[in-house]
C-alpha positions, 0 to 999 in steps of 0.5 A: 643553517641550510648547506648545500655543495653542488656542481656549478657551470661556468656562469655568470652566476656561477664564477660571480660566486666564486670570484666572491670567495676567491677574493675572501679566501686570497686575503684571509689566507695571506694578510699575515704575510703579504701587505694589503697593498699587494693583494688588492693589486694581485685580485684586481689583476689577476682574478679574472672571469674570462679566464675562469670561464674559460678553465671551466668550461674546459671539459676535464674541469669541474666546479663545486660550490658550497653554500650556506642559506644560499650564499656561497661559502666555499668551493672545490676546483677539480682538474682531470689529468693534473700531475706532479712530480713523483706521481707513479707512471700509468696512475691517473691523477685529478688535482684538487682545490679545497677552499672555505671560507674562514668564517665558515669553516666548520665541521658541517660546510667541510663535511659537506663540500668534501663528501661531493667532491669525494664522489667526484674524483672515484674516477681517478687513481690519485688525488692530490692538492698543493696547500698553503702550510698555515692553511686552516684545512690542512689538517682536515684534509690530512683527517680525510687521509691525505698524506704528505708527498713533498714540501712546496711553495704555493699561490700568487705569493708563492709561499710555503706549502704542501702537496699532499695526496690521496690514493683512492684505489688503496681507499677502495680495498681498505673500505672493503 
């Protein structure tokens, strides 16, 4: 298998692609908890590529996309300057998202999308991303070294999740 994560723009190509795991992942990742009925209706009124385009193209955003023998299996939505409450004062913070594909979730597609957007965020002072508690990469991430920052609710449904985070600069003394 041929895995691939690269920065996409927001194209017609690019959020084509993303709209496509979006729509996955949504479903997957709710249909133990939300009715089938209520998710269809959220992704047809709520994913919208105008919107995403637009978040894209904003220039503290970055889309990283991953694929497998070219088709796209999973994606990281990084957002510059995205806070959450109990962040110290004067840190930078970078939001994440972390998103596979549940048929596609293996140690090699992980490994892959979070190597490229690891060397995305050295930037930043802190690293932290709002995931749903019974998500499947929940614990990868926890593996990579995020902790636990509070307990939260997350996505269209609103339900139970994490905020977890990760501080680079302690990464960066502790590989030294």
């Amino acid at each position: 298998m041929d895995i691939i994560s690269k920065f996409t723009v927001g194209s017609e190509e690019g959020i084509s692609d993303l709209i496509t795991i979006i729509d996955s992942s949504v479903y997957s990742l709710h249909k133990d908890f939300i009715s089938e009925e209520d998710i269809k209706r959220y992704i047809s009124s709520e994913i919208d590529p105008r919107k995403m385009i637009n978040e894209l193209n904003d220039l503290s955003n970055q889309l990283i996309m991953t694929y497998a023998d070219r088709q796209p299996v999973g994606y990281s939505i990084i957002k510059s300057g995205s806070v959450y409450p109990g962040i110290a004062e004067g840190k930078r913070s970078t939001e994440i998202s972390f998103v596979i594909l549940p048929q596609f979730n293996s140690p090699e597609i992980r490994q892959s999308l979070w190597k490229k957007c690891r060397s995305a965020v050295s930037f930043t002072d802190i690293i932290w991303i709002n995931i749903l508690a019974h998500d499947p990469l929940l614990e990868f991430l926890k593996e990579c070294g995020f902790t636990s920052a509070s307990l939260a609710q997350a996505g269209p449904f609103q339900l139970p999740s994490h905020i977890l985070k990760m501080e680079i600069h302690k990464i960066r003394n502790d590989q030294k």
